[in-house]
C-alpha positions as CSV (number, residue, x, y, z in Angstrom):
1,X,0.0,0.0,0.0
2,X,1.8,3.6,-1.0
3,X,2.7,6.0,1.9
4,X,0.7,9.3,0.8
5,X,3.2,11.9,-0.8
6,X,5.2,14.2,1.8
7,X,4.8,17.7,0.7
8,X,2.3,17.6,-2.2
9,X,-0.2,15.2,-1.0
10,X,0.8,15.8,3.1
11,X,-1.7,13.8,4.6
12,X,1.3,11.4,5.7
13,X,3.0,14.3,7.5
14,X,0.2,14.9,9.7
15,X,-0.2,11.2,11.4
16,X,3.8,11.4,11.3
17,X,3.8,14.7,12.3
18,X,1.5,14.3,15.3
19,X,3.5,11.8,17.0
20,X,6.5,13.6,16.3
21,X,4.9,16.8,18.5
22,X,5.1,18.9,15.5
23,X,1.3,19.9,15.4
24,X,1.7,20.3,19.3
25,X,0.2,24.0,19.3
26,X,-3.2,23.1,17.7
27,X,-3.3,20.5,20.1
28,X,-2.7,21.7,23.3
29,X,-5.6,23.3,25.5
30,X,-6.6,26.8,24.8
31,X,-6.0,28.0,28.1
32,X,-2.4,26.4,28.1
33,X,-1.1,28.6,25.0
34,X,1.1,31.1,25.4
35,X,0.5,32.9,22.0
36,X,-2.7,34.4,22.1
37,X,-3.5,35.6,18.4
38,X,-6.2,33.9,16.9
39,X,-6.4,33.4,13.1
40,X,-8.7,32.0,10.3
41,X,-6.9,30.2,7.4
42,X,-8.5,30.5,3.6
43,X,-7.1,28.1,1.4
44,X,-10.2,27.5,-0.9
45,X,-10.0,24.4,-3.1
46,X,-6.5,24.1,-2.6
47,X,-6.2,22.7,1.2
48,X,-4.0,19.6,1.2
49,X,-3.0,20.4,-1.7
50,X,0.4,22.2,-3.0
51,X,-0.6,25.5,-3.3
52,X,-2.3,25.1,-0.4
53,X,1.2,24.5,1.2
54,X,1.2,27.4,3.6
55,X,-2.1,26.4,4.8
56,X,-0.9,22.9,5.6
57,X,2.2,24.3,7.2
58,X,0.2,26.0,9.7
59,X,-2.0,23.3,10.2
60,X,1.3,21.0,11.1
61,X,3.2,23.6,12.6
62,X,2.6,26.9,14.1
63,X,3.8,28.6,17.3
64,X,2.3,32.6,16.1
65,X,-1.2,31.7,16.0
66,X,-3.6,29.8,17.4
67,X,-5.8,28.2,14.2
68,X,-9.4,28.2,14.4
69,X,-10.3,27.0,11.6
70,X,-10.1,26.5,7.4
71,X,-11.5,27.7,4.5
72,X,-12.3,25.4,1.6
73,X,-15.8,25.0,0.7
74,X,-14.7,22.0,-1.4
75,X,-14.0,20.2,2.2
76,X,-16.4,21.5,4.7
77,X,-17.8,20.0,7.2
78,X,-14.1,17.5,8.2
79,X,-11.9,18.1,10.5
80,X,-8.3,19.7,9.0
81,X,-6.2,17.1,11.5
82,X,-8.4,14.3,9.1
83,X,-8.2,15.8,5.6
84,X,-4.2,16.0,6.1
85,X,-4.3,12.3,7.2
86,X,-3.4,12.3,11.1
87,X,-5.8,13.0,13.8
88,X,-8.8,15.1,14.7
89,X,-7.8,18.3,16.3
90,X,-10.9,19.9,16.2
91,X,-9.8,22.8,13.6
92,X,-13.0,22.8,11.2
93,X,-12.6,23.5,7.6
94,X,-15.8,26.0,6.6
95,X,-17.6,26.8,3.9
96,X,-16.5,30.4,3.8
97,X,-15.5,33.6,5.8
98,X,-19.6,33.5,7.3
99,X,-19.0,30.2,8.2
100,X,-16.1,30.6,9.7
101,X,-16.8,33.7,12.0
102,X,-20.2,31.5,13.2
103,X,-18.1,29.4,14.6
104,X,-15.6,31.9,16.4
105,X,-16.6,32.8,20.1
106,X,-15.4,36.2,18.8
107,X,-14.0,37.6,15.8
108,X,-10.4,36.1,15.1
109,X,-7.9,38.4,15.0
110,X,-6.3,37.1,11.7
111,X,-7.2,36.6,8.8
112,X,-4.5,34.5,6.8
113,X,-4.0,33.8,3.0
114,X,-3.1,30.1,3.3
115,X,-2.2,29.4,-0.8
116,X,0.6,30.0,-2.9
117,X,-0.2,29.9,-6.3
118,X,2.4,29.9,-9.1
119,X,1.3,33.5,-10.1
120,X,1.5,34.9,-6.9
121,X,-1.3,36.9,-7.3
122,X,-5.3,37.7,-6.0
123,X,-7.6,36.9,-7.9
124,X,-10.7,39.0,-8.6
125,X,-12.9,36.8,-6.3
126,X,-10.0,36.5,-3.5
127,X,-10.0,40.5,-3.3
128,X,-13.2,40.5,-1.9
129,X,-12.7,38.0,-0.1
130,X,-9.7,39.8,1.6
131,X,-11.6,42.6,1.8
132,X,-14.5,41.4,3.2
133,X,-12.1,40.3,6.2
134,X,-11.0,43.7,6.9
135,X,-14.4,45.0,7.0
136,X,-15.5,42.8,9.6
137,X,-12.1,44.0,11.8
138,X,-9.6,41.2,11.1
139,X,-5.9,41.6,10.1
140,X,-5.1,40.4,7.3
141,X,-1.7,38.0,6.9
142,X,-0.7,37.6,3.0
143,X,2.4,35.5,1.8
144,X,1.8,36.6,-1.8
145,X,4.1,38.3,-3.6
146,X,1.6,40.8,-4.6
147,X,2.4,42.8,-1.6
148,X,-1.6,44.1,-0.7
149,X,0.2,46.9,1.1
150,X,1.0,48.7,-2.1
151,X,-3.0,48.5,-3.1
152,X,-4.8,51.7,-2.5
153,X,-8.2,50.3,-2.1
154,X,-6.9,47.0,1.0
155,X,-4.5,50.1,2.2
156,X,-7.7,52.3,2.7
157,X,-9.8,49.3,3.9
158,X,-7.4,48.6,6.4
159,X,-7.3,52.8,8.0
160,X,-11.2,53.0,7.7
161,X,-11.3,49.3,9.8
162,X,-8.1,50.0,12.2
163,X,-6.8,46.7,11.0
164,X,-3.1,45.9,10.1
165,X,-2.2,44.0,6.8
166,X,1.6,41.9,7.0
167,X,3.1,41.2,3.4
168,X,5.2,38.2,4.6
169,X,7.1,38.3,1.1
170,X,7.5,42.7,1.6
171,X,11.5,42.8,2.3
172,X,12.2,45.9,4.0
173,X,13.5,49.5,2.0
174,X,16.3,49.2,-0.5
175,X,18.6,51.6,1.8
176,X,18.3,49.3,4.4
177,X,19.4,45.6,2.5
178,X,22.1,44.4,4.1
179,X,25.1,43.7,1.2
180,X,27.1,40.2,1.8
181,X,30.0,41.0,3.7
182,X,31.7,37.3,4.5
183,X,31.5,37.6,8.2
184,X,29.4,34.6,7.9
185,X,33.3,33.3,9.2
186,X,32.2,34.8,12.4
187,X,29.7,32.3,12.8
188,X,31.6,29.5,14.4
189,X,28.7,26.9,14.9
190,X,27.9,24.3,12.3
191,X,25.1,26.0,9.4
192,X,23.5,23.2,7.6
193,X,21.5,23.8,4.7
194,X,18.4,21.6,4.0
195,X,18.6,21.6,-0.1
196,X,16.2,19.5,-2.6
197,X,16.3,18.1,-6.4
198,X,13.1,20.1,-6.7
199,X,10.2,22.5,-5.1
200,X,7.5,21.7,-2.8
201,X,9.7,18.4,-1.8
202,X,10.0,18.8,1.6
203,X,12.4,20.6,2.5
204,X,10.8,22.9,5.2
205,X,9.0,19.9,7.0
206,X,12.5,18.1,7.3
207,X,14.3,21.3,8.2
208,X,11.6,21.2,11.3
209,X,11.9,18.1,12.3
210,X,15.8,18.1,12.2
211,X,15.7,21.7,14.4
212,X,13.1,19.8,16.8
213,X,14.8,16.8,17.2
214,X,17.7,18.4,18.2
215,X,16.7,20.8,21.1
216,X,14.8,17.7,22.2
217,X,18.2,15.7,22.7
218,X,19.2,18.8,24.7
219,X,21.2,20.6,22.3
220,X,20.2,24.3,21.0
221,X,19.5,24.3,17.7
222,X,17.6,27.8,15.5
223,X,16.2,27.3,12.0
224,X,16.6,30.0,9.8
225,X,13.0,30.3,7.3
226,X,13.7,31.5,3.6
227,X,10.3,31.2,2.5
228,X,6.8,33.2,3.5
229,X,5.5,29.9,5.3
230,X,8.1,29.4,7.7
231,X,7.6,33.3,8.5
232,X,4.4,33.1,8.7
233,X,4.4,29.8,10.9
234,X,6.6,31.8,13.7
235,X,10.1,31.6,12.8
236,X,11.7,34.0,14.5
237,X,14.8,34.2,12.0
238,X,14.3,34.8,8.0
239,X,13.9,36.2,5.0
240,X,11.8,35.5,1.9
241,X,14.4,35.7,-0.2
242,X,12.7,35.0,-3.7
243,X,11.2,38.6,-3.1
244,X,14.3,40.6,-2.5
245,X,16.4,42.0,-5.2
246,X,19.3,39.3,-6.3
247,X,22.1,41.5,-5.2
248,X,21.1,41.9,-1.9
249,X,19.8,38.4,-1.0
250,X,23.0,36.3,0.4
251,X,23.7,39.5,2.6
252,X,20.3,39.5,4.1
253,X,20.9,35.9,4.6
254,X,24.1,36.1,5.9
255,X,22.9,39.0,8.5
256,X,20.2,37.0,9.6
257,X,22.1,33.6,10.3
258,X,25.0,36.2,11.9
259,X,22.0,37.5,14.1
260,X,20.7,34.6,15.2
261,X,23.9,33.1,16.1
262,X,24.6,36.3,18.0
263,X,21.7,36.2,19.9
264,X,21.2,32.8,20.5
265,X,24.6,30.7,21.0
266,X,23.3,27.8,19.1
267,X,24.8,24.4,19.1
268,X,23.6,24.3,14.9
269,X,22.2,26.5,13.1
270,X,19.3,24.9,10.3
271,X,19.0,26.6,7.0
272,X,15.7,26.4,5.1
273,X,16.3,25.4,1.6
274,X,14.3,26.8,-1.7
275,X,13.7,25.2,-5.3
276,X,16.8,23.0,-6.3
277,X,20.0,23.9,-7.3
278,X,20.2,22.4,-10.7
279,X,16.1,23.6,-11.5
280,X,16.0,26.3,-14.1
281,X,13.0,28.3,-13.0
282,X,14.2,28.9,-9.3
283,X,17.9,31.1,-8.3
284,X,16.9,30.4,-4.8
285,X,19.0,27.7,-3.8
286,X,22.1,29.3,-5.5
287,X,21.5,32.6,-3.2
288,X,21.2,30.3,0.0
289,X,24.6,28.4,-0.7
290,X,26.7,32.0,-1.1
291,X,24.5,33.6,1.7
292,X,25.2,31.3,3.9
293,X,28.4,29.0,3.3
294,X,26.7,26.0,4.8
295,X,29.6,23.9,6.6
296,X,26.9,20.6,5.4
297,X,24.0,20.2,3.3
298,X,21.3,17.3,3.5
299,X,20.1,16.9,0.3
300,X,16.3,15.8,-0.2
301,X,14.6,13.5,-3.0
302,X,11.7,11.9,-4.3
303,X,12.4,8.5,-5.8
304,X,8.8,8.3,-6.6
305,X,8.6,11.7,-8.5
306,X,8.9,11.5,-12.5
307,X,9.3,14.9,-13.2
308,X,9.6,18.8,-11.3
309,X,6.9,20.0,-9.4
310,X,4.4,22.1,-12.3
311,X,7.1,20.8,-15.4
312,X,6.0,18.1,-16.8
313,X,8.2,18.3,-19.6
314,X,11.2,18.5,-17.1
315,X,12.7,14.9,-15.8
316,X,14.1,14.8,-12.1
317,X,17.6,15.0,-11.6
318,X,19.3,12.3,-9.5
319,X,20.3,12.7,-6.4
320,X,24.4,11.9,-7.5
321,X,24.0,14.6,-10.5
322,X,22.4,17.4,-7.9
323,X,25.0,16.1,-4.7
324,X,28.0,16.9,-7.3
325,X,26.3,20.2,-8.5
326,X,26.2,21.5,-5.3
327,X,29.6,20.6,-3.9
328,X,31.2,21.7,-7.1
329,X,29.6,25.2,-6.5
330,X,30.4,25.8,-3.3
331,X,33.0,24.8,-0.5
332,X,30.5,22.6,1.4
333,X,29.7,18.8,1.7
334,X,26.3,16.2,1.4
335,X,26.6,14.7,4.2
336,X,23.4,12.8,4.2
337,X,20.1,12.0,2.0
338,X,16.3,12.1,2.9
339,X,13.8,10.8,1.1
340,X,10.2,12.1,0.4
341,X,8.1,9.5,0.0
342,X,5.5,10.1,-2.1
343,X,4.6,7.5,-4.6
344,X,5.9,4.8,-2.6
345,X,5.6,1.9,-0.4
346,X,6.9,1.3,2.9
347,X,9.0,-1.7,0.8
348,X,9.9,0.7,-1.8
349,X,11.6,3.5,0.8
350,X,13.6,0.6,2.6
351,X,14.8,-0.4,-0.7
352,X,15.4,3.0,-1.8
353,X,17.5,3.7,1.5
354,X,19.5,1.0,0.9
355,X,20.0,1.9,-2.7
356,X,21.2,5.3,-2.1
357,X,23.3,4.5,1.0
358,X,25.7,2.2,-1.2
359,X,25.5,4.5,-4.4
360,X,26.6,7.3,-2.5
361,X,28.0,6.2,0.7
362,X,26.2,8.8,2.9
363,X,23.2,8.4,5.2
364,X,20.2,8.4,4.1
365,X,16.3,8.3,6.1
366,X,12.8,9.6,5.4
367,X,12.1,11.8,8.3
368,X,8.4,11.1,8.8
369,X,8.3,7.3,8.3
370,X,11.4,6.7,10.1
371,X,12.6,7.4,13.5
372,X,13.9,11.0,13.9
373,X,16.9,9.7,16.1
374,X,18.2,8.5,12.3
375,X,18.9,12.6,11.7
376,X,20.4,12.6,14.7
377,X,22.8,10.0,13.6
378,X,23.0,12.1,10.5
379,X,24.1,15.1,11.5
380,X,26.1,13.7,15.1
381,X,30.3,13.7,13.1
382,X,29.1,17.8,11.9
383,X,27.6,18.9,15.2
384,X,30.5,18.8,18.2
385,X,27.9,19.1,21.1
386,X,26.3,16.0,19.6
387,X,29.5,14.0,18.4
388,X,29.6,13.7,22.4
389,X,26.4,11.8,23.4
390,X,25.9,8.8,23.0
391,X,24.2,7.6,19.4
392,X,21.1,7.1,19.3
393,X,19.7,3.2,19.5
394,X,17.1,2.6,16.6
């Protein structure tokens, strides 16, 4: 029987997910939370789904807001926990923003675009829906990169309501980009960077559960977001770096990693990776690598994936071809492999694990449908703090 796809198809990561404590906010009693922000996420016909991907995110993963509930009137009436394939958690996916509010004891305070389409853009119909939520008083979270801010009529909506509107993608005033400077050798701790052969493969989940696992073994690990999600999710360091101009974008990196390690004294330091290396369509990845000099990379793949997310025409790249790519443009090493596991059985990822492991003599795990220890064991000869305990029995 196939394991359900990782990040396009993520109702695996939710049952994985949940007993990895990853969805532990939505769970967790009401009167137990420290964040207090409530928000309502619209993801219309796209929750579960890949564009719906920042809407999923939340749903696994979010320490900003509490969720209340879902938008998608294709789905409404189940329970999100259920649609993404784990457990109830008592977030209800309504019909629309009416719905929604009926079910609020009071109006939420948030009102969140949870989709990411390839255009980046509102529709006609999603204005008024956005709209519609600053009427009624809520604030208005938008990962597009059609920054709403820069929109007369949501800027005017938003003064005549006294509402806020956040453009997670907005980077802050040209005079203020920070220019990469290399003091990135300041940063003494181990950076690794979580690359992919493609987009929407998982890269963020496995970034998450890395970060988690670690501060759960005692150590003190910080991820660093590159994309709106993570942002938007809580991360307290990042950039969306596909929205600020090219020269500036491995100095804003590198100023973010430099504050957090400042700030925070980490044991590791995580680095969220974006698009692929070797994919045409996406300069991401190569920004990330000079930005932030990873001492490692883990590399993630989908076996079961015949060709790039939204090119059909475009074949995957093997895991060797992008490994050599990226060690050849950059002073940095693969140290391990993990595997995405849509398309595949339970049988096929063993097999595939053992495949890689002997083709290219590093490590290689799925991080939901194997233990997280195994990223532990990973990552233990690049993390000193780590190379000291004990490894991990599995």
């Amino acid at each position: 029987m196939p394991i359900a796809p990782l990040e396009t198809s993520p109702r695996a990561f939710a049952a994985a997910s949940h007993s990895l404590g990853i969805n532990r906010p939505a769970t967790i009693p009401i009167h137990e939370r420290e964040r207090t922000a409530t928000a309502v996420i619209y993801c219309e016909e796209n929750f579960g789904e890949s564009d719906g991907k920042t809407a999923n995110g939340l749903i696994r993963h979010s320490e900003k807001y509490e969720i209340l509930s879902v938008i998608d009137s294709k789905q409404a009436g189940l329970d999100s926990g259920e649609v993404l394939g784990g457990k109830a958690n008592a977030i209800p996916i309504c019909r629309d923003l009416t719905d929604a509010l009926s079910r609020a004891a009071r109006v939420p305070d948030y009102f969140i675009f949870g989709m990411a389409p390839k255009s980046g853009m509102l529709s006609t119909g999603e204005r008024g829906v956005v709209l519609d939520a600053l009427a009624r008083g809520m604030n208005v979270v938008s990962g597009l990169h059609e920054f709403l801010t820069d929109d007369p009529e949501f800027v005017a909506a938003g003064i005549a309501n006294n509402v806020e509107i956040l453009d997670m993608r907005k980077p802050r005033a040209k005079k203020d980009l920070r220019m990469f400077s290399d003091r990135i050798a300041e940063v003494s701790c181990p950076r690794i960077a979580l690359l992919g052969t493609d987009s929407a493969i998982g890269k963020r989940t496995t970034a998450t559960i890395l970060t988690r696992v670690l501060n759960d073994h005692g150590l003190k690990a910080v991820m660093v977001g590159t994309g709106q999600t993570g942002l938007i999710q809580g991360a307290r360091y990042g950039v969306a770096l596909d929205a600020v101009p090219s020269q500036f974008c491995s100095g804003e990196l590198e100023a973010t990693i430099i504050e957090a390690f400042q700030v925070e004294s980490p044991d590791a330091i995580i680095i969220e990776g974006q698009g692929a290396l070797s994919h045409p369509a996406f300069s991401s990845s190569a920004l990330i690598l000079r930005g932030c000099r990873p001492t490692e990379v883990i590399l993630q793949h989908a076996p079961g994936r015949r060709h790039r997310c939204d090119f059909e025409q475009m074949a995957m790249p093997s895991p060797a071809s992008e490994i050599n790519l990226i060690q050849t443009f950059t002073d940095t090493k693969v140290i391990g492999l993990t595997i995405n596991h849509e398309n595949m059985t339970q049988e096929a990822v063993s097999a595939a694990i053992i495949q890689y492991e002997s083709e290219l003599g590093i490590p290689v795990t799925d991080a939901l449908s194997r233990p997280p220890e195994r990223l532990l064991d990973m990552v233990r000869p690049a993390i000193p703090a780590l190379a000291e305990m004990r490894p991990a029995a599995v």
